[in-house]
C-alpha positions as CSV (number, residue, x, y, z in Angstrom):
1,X,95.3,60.9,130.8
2,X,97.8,63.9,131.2
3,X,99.0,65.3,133.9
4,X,96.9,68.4,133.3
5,X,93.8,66.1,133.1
6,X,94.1,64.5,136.1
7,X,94.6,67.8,137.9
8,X,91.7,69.8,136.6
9,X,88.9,70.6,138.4
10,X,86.3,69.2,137.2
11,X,83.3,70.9,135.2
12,X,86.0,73.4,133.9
13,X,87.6,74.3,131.2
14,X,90.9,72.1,130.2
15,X,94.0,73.7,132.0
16,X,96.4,75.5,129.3
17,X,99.5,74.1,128.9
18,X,102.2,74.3,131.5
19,X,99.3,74.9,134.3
20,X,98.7,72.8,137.1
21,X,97.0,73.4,140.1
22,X,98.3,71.0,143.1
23,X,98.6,70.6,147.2
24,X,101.0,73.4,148.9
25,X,104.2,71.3,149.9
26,X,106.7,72.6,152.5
27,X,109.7,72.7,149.7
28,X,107.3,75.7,148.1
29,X,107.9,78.0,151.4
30,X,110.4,80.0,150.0
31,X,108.6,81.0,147.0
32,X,104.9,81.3,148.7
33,X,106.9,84.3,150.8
34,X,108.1,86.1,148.1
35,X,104.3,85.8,146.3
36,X,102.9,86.5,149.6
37,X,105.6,89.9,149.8
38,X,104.5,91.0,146.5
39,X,103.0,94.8,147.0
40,X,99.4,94.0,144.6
41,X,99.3,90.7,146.4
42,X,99.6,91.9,150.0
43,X,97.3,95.1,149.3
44,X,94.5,92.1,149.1
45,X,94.8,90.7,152.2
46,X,95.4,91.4,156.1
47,X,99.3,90.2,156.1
48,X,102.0,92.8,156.8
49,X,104.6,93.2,155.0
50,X,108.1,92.1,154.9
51,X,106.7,88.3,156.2
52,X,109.5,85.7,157.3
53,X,110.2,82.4,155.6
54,X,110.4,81.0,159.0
55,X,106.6,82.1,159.8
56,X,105.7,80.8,156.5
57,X,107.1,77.6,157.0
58,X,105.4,77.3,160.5
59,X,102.1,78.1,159.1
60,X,102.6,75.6,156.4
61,X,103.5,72.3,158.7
62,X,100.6,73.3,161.1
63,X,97.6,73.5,159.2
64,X,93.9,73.8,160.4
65,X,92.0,71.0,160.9
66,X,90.6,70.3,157.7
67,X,92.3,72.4,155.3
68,X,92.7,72.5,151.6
69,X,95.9,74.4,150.9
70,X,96.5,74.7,146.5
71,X,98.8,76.0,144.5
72,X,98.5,77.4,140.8
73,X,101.7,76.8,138.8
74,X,102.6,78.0,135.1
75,X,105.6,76.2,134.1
76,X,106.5,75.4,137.4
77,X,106.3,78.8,139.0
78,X,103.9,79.3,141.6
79,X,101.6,82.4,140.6
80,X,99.3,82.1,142.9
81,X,97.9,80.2,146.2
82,X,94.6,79.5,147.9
83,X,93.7,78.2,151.1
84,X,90.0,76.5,152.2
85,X,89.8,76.1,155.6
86,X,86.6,74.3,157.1
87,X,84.8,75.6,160.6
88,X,83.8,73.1,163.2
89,X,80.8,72.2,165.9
90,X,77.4,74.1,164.3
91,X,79.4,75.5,161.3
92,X,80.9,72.2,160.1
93,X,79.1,73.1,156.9
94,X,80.6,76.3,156.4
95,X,84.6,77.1,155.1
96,X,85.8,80.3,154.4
97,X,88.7,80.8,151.7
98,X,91.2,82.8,150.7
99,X,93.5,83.6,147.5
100,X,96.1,85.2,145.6
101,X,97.8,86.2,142.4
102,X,100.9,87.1,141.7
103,X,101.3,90.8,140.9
104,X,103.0,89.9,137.2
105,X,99.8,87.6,136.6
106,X,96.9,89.0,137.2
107,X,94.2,89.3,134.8
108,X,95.3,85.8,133.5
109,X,92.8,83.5,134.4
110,X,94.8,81.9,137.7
111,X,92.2,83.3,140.3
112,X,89.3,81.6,138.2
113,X,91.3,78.2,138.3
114,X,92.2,78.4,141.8
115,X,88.5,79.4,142.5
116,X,87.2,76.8,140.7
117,X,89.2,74.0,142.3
118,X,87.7,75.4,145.7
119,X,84.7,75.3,144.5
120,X,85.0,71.9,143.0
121,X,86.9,70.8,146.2
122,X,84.3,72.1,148.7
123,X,81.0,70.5,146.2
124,X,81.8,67.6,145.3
125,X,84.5,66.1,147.8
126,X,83.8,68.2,150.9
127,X,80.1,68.6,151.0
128,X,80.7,72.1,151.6
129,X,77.4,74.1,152.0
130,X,78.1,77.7,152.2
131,X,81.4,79.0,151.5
132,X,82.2,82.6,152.7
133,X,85.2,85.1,152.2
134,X,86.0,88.7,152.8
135,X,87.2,91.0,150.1
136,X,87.9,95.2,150.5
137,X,85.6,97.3,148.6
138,X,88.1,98.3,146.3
139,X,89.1,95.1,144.5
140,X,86.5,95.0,142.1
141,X,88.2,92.3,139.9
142,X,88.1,90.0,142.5
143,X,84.6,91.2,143.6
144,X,83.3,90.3,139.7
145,X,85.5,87.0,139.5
146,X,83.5,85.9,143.3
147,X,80.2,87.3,141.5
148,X,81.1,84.7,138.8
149,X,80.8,81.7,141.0
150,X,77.5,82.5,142.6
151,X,79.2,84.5,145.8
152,X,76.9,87.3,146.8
153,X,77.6,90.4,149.6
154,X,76.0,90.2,152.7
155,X,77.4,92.4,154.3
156,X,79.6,95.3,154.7
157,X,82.6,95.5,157.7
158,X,83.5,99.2,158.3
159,X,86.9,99.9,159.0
160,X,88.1,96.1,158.4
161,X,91.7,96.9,157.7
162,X,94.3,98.8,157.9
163,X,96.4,99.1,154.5
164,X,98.8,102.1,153.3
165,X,98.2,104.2,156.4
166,X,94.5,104.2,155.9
167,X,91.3,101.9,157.6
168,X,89.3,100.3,154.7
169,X,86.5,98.5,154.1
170,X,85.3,94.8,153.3
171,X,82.5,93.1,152.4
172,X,81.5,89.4,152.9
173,X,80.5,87.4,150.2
174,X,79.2,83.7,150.0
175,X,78.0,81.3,148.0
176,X,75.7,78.3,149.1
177,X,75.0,74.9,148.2
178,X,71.2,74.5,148.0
């Protein structure tokens, strides 16, 4: 079995070559910051700009409980992350997730890997039942690509962000087990 084989989520398509999707390690801070510093990939998410190594780092050895932190690498370059992190108490069921893909990548395929491997992880080794995200209105790739996967809106959060000097709007999305 290749190394791609034994890394693909399973029910998907065979990884191309030179792609492997694998655990976050602490030696990958450095170049998580500058992915996570990238304009396209920051306009997608809450993080400010100009983020620290250091704060990386410390976010990386102190994960939540239950956390599922991946990487997606072409050739050994990380081109984009995802992180899974599980609720407690009454929502032990639930996880919400997040992701990313680097600016000079998009359109590629990486955020339906990385999704898949969530949704893979959370099904079949989690016992996940509803997973739930937020995404702004705007980002209607991502929006199509969460379609994809069975997430639907359920709501809509007014004024969820602030981004470019202007307050913009999310929706949440999930997808259940049944």
């Amino acid at each position: 079995m290749s190394e791609n084989e034994e890394n693909e989520p399973r029910g998907r398509a065979r990884l191309p070559d030179g792609v492997l999707v694998r655990a976050v390690r602490l030696s990958d801070a450095e170049e998580i910051t500058d992915l996570i510093n990238l304009p396209g990939y920051r306009a997608g998410t809450l993080r400010p700009p100009y983020q620290r190594i250091e704060e990386v780092r410390k976010y990386m050895e102190n994960p939540s409980p239950g956390a599922l932190n991946l990487v997606v690498t072409k050739d050994g370059k990380i081109v984009g992350n995802s992180g899974l992190n599980r609720l407690s108490g009454r929502r032990h069921h639930v996880a919400s997730i997040g992701m990313g893909v680097h600016d000079d990548f998009t359109g590629h395929g990486f955020g339906r890997i990385l999704l898949g491997a969530m949704v893979d992880a959370a099904d079949d080794w989690l016992d996940i039942k509803r997973l739930e995200l937020t995404v702004y209105t705007d980002n209607d790739v991502a929006i199509g690509l969460y379609r994809k996967f069975g997430f639907e809106q359920e709501g809509l959060l007014k004024a969820f962000g602030f981004r470019s000097g202007e307050y913009v709007d999310a929706y949440t999305m999930a997808r259940l087990r049944l």
